[in-house]
N, C-alpha and C positions, 0 to 999 in steps of 0.2 A: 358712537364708534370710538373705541381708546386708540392711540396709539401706539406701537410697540418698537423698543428699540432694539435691532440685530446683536448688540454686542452685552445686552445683559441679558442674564440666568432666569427661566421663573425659578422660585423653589419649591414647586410639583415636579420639575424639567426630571428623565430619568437619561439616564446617559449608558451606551453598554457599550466597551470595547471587544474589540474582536482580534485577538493574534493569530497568523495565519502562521507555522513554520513549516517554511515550502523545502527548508533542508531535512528534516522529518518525513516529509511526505516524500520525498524522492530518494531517499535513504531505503527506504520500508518498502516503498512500487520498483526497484532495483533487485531486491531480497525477492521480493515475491516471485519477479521476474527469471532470476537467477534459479529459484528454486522450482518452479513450475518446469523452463527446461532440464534441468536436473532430473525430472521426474519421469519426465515422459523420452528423454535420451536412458535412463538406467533403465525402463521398464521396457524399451524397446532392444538390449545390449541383453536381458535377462530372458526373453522372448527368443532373440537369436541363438543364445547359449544352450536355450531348451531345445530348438529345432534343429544344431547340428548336432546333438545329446551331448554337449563337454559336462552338465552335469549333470549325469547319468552315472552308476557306481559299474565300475571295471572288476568286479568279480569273477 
């Protein structure tokens, strides 16, 4: 049974860092946010425009 010490490396050791940027991520979940209502308030406003005929041609 070897002993091992916590504060040395083996040199097999693989190491991976990970960055997380949570201002990226909430930047982009805001957009999406923003544009999903967008979508469904215009599509509902385009809906309504149909059903009173505003745009309907006045011939």
């Amino acid at each position: 049974m070897s002993k091992t010490d916590c504060c040395t490396t083996d040199k097999n050791a693989t190491s991976v860092t990970v960055n997380v940027d949570v201002t990226k991520i909430v930047k982009y979940v805001c957009m999406t946010g923003v544009m999903i209502v967008g979508i469904i308030f215009g599509t509902k406003c385009f809906q309504k425009m149909i059903t009173e005929g505003l745009l309907m041609d006045k011939e």
